[in-house]
C-alpha positions in Angstrom: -38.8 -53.8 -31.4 -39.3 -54.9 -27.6 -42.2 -54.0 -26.0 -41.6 -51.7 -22.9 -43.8 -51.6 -19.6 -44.1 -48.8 -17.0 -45.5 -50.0 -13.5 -45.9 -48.5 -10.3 -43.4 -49.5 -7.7 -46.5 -49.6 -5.0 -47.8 -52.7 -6.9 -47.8 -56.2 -5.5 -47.7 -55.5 -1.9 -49.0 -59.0 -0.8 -45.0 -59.4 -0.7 -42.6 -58.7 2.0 -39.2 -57.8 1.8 -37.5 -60.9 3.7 -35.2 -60.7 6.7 -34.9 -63.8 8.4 -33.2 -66.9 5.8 -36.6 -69.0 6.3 -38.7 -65.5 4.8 -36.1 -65.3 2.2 -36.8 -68.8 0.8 -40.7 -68.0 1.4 -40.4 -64.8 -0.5 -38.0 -66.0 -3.5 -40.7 -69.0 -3.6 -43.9 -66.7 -4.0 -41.5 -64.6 -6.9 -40.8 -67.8 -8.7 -44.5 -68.9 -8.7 -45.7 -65.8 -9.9 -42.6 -65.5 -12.5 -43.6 -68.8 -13.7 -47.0 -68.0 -14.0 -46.6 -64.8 -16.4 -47.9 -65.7 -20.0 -45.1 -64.2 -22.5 -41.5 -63.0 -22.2 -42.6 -59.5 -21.8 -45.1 -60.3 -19.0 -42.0 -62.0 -17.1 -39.7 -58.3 -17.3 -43.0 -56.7 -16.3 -43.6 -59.0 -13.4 -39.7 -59.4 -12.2 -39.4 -55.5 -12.4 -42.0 -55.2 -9.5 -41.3 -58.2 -7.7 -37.0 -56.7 -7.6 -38.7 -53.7 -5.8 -40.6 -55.9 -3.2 -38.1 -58.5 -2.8 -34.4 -57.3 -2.9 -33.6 -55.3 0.6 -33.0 -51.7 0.1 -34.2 -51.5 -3.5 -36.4 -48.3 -4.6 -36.3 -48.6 -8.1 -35.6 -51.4 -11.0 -35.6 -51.5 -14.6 -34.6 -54.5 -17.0 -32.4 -53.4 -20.4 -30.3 -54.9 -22.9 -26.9 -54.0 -24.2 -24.8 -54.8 -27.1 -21.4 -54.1 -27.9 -22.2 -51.8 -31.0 -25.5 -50.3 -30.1 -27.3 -48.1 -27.4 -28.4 -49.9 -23.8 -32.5 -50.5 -24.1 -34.7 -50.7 -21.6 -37.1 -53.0 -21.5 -39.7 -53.1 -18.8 -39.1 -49.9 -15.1 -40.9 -49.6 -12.3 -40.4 -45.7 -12.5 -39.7 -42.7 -14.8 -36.2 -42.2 -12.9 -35.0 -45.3 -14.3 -36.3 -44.5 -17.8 -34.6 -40.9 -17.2 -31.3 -42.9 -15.8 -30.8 -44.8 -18.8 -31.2 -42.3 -21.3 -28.4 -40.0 -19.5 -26.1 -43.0 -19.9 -27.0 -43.7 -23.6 -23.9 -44.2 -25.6 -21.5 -45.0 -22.3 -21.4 -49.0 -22.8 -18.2 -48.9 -22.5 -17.8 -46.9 -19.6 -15.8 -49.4 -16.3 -19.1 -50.0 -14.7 -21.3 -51.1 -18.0 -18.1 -53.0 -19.1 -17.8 -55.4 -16.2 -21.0 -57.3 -16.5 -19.6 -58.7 -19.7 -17.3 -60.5 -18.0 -18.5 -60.5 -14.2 -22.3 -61.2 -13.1 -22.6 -58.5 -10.4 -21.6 -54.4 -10.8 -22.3 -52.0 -8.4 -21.6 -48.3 -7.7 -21.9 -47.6 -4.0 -22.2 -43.8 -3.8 -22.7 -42.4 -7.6 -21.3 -39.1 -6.4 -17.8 -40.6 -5.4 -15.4 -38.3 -6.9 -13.2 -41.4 -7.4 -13.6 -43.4 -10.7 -16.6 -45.6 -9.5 -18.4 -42.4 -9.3 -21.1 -41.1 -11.6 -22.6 -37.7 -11.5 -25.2 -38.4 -13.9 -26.9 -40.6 -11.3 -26.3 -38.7 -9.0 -28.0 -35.4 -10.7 -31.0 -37.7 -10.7 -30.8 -38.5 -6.8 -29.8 -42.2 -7.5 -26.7 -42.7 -5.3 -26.6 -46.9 -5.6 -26.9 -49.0 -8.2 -26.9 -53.1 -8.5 -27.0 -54.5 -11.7 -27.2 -57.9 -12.5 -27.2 -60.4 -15.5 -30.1 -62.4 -16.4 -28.8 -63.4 -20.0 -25.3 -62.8 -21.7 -23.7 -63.7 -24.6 -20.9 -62.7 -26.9 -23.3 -59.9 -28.3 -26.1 -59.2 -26.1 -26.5 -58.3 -22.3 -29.8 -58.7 -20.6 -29.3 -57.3 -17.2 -31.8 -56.5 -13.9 -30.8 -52.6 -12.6 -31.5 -51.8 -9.2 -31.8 -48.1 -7.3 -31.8 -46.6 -4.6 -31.4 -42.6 -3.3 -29.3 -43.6 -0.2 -25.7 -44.2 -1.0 -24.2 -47.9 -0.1 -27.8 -48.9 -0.1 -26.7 -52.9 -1.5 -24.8 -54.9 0.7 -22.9 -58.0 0.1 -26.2 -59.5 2.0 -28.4 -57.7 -1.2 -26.4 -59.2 -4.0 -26.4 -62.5 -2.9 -30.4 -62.2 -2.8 -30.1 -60.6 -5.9 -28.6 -63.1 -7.9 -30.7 -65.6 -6.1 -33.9 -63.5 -7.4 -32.1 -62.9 -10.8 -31.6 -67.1 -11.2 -35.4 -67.5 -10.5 -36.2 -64.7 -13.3 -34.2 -66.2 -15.9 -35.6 -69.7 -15.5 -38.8 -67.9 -15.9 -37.8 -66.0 -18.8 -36.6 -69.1 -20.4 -39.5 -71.0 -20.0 -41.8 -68.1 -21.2 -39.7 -68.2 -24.4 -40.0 -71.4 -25.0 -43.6 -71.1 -24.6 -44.0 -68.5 -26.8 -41.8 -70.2 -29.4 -43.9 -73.3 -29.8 -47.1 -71.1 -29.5 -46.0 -69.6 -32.5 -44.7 -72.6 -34.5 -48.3 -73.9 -34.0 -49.8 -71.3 -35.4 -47.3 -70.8 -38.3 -48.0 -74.7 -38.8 -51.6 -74.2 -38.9 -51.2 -70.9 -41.2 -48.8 -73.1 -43.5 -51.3 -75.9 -43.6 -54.0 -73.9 -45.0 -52.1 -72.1 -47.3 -51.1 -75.1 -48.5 -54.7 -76.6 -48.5 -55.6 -73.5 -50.8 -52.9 -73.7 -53.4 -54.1 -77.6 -53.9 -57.4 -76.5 -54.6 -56.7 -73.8 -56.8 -54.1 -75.9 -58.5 -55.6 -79.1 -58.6 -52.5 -80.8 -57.0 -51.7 -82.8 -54.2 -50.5 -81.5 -51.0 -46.5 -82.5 -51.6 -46.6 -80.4 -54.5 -48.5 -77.5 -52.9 -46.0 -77.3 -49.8 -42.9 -77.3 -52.7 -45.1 -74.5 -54.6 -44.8 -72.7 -51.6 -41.1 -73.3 -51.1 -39.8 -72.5 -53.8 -42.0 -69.1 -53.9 -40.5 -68.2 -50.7 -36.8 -69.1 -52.0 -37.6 -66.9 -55.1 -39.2 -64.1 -53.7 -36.9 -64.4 -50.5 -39.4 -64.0 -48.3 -40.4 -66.2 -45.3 -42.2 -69.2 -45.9 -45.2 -68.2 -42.7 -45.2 -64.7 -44.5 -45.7 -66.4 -47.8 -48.7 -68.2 -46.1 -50.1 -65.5 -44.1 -50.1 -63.5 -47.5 -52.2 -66.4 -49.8 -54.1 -67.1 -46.3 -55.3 -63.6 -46.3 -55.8 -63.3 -50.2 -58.3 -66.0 -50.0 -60.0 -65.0 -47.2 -60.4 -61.4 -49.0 -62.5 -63.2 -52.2 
């Protein structure tokens, strides 16, 4: 399961919110370095979560969930309890016309939640959240990762906001890219390493050599369906308790 994050929305004040095009570029610079400089995938949602609040104009609070077509809306990493509190009042409306529009469109917004037209929303609205901006940082055919923005004034986000926003958003998902990858390799050394001794403790038990220890250990896996690095960890961990 995800890890979440809660942070306060008075963190990382060394940034400005930009209002000239040459403090915009400085700004969206200093969020990409420090988005790039986050260790894990989770640190990244943590950092861009904050970062939304100090960069995008007129923003007051920002969360990060995912969506899939069959399954409840998640959230990931907020700045605040309201947005915690925001999506669990819209847990199991997916398909309502605002969710439904970033599967096919990068940008939804609702510019005064207590319209009484169809872009309204008087869930939001009991909460005191009259705008919303939501943007996708990942999509595919089954899975929505998408950047929420807040505010209590209505018509808060401009046409000036969502262009920096999907600016911002580009930057975060470039980040959250490369902290994947990072993490993925990370853990294919260490499931390398784990293998290898696994492997260097079934040829000494066995007496064999290391291309027959490494099939020993596939074919276990096959047989007992069960991943080959948990196979590994599992004889690893064995050994280690003698």
């Amino acid at each position: 399961m995800p890890k979440r994050f809660v942070v306060a929305a008075s963190e990382f004040s060394e940034l400005s919110r930009p209002d000239t095009g040459f403090e915009l570029a400085e700004g969206l610079t200093a969020a990409a370095r420090q988005l790039h400089e986050t260790s894990s995938p989770h640190a990244t949602l943590h950092t861009a979560v904050r970062l939304a609040v100090r960069i995008l104009p007129g923003v007051e609070y920002a969360g990060i969930s995912v969506m899939e077509p069959e399954a409840r809306r998640q959230t990931l990493a907020w700045t605040d309890e309201v947005v915690r509190s925001a999506d669990a009042l819209n847990a199991g409306r997916e398909h309502h016309p605002y969710w439904n529009r970033l599967w096919t469109a990068p940008v939804a917004r609702i510019e005064d939640s207590a319209a009484k037209d169809g872009d309204g929303d008087l869930a939001l609205s009991g909460l005191g959240l009259r705008s919303v901006l939501s943007l996708r940082l990942r999509a595919d055919r089954r899975r929505l990762t998408v950047l929420t923005a807040y505010a209590r004034a209505p018509r808060a986000f401009d046409e000036s906001a969502t262009r920096i926003g999907r600016l911002f958003t580009a930057h975060v998902g470039i980040a959250l890219d490369s902290a994947t990858l990072r993490e993925q390799l990370t853990e294919a050394m260490r499931t390398r390493d784990l293998i290898g001794q696994a492997t260097g403790i079934l040829m000494e038990r066995l007496d064999i050599d290391a291309s027959e220890a490494f099939a020993s250990l596939v074919r276990t896996s096959q047989r007992e369906n069960v991943k080959l690095r948990d196979l590994a960890r599992r004889i690893v961990d064995a050994s280690e308790g003698e």
